[in-house]
C-alpha positions as CSV (number, residue, x, y, z in Angstrom):
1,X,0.0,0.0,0.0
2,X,1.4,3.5,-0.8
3,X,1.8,5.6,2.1
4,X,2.7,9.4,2.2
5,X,5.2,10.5,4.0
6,X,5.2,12.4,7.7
7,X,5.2,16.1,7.7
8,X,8.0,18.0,8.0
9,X,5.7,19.9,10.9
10,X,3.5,18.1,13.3
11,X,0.0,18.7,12.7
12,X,0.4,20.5,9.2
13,X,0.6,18.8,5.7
14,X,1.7,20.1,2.1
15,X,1.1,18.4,-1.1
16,X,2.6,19.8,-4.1
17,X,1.3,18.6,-7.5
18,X,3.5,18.5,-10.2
19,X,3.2,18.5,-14.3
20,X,5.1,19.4,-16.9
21,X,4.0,22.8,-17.6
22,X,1.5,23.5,-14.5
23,X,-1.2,24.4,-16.7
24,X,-3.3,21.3,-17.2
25,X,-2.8,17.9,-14.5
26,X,-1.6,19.2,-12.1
27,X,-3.3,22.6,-11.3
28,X,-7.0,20.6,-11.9
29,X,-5.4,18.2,-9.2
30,X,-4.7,21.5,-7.2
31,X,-8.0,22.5,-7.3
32,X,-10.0,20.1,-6.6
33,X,-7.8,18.3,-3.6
34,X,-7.8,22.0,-1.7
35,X,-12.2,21.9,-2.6
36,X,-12.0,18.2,-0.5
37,X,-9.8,19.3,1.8
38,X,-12.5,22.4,2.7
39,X,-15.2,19.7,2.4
40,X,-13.3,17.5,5.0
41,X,-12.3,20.5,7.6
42,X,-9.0,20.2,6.9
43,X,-8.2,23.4,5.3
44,X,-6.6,25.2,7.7
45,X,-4.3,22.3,8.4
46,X,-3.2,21.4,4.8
47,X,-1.8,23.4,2.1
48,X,-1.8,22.4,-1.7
49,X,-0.2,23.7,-4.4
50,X,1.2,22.7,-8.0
51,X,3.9,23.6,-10.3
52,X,5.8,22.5,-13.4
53,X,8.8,20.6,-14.2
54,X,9.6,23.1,-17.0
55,X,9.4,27.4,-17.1
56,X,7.6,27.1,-20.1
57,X,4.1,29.0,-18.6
58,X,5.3,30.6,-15.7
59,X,2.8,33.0,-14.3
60,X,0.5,31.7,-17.1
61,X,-3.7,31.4,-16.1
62,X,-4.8,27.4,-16.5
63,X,-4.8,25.9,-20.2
64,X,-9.0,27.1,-20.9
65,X,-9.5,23.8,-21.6
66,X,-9.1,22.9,-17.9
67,X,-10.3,25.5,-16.3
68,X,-13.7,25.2,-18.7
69,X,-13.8,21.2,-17.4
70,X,-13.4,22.4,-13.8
71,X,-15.5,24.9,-14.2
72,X,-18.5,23.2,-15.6
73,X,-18.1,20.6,-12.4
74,X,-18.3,23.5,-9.8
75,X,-14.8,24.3,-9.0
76,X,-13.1,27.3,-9.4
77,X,-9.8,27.6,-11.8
78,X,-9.4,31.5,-11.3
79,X,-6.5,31.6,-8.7
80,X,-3.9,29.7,-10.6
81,X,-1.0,31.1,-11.9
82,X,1.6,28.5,-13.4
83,X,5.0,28.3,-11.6
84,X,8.1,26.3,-11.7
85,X,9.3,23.2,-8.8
86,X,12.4,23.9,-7.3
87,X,14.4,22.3,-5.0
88,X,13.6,23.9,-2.2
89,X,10.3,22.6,-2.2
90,X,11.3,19.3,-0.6
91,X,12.0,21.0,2.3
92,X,8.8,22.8,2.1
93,X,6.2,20.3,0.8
94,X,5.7,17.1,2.9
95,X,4.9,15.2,-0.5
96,X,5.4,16.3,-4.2
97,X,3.0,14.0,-6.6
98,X,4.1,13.4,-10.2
99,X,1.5,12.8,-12.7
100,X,3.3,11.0,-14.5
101,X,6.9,8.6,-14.5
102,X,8.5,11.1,-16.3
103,X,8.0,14.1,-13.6
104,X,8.8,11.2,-10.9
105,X,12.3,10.4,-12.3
106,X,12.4,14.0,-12.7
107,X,11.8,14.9,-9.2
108,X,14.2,12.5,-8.0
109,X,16.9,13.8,-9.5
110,X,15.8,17.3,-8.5
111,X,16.0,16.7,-4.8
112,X,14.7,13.9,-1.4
113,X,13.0,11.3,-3.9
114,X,11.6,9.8,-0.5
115,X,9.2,12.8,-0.7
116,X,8.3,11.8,-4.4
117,X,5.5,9.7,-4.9
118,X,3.4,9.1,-7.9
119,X,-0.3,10.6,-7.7
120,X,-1.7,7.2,-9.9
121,X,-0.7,5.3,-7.3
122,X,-3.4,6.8,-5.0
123,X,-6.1,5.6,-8.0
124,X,-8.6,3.1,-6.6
125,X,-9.4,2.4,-10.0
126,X,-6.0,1.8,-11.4
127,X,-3.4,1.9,-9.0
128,X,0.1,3.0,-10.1
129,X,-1.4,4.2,-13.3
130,X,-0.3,7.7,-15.2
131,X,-2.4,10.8,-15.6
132,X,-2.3,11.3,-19.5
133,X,-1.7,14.6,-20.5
134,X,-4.7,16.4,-22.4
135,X,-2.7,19.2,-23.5
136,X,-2.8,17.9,-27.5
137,X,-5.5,16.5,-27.6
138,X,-9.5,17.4,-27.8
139,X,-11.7,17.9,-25.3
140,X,-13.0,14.7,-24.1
141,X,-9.4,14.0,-22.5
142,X,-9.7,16.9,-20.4
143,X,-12.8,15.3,-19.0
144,X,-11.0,11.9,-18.9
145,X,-8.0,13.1,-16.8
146,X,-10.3,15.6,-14.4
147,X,-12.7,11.8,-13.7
148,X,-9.2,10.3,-12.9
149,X,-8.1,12.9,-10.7
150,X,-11.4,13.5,-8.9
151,X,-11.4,9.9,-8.0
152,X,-7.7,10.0,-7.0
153,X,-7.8,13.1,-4.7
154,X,-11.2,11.7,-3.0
155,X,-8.7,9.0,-2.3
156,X,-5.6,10.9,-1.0
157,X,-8.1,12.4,1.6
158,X,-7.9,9.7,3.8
159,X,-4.1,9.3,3.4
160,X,-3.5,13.0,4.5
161,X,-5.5,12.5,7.4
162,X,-3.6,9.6,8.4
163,X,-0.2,11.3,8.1
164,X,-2.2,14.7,10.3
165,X,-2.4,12.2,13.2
166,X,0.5,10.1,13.2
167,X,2.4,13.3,13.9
């Protein structure tokens, strides 16, 4: 069973999200884990937020394609501006999720891989499986990848609150 790691502060928890360009995966993932997390009451104990492997949209909005998919489901894109990981962020994020092998092997290299874990392996559905990215494609796969994380975030729920009280 995939576990996330403790937090780096006792009774706090940070997830990072990461994507290539933090425009499409993982800013929807962003979005709707910090809606749960306001569902669940656990808001003002966990933080979430997302960025890219590469600098390519930095300070960019949400690809529209996203943020319309979002959107129509109730959630609100508005906030996001795209930024780039850094290193630092390991010591500041208890866990950074890669959608995809790629960003993991990439994040890895990039700093404490025991902090790295990938997000499809949270799926209840598919476990250990890869977020597509929609970003050249139609429509439809922007649907198919926010269904995958929707289900995969409802999941991590109980995972963060299980790391919240073991510290």
């Amino acid at each position: 069973m995939t576990s996330l790691p403790a937090p780096h502060e006792p009774g706090r928890y940070r997830v990072a999200f990461i994507c290539s360009g933090n425009i499409c995966r993982s800013p929807s993932a962003d979005v709707v884990l910090a809606s749960l997390l306001t569902d669940a009451g656990l808001s003002d104990r966990v933080t979430v937020v997302s960025g890219g492997i590469g600098d390519w949209h930095v300070g960019n909005p949400m690809d529209p394609r996203s943020a319309s998919a979002l959107s129509a489901r109730g959630y609100d894109p508005s906030l996001h501006r795209a930024q780039q990981v850094a290193g630092h962020w390991f010591g500041r994020d208890d866990v950074l999720l890669a959608m995809d092998e790629t960003h993991r092997s990439d994040l890895a290299r990039l700093g404490d891989a025991d902090r790295v874990r990938l997000f499809g392996d949270f799926d209840p559905q598919a476990p250990g499986v890869e977020v597509p990215d929609p970003y050249y494609g139609g429509r439809d796969g922007f649907e198919e990848v926010l269904d995958m994380i929707e289900r995969t975030c409802r999941a991590l729920v109980p995972h963060i609150e299980r790391a919240l009280s073991s510290s």
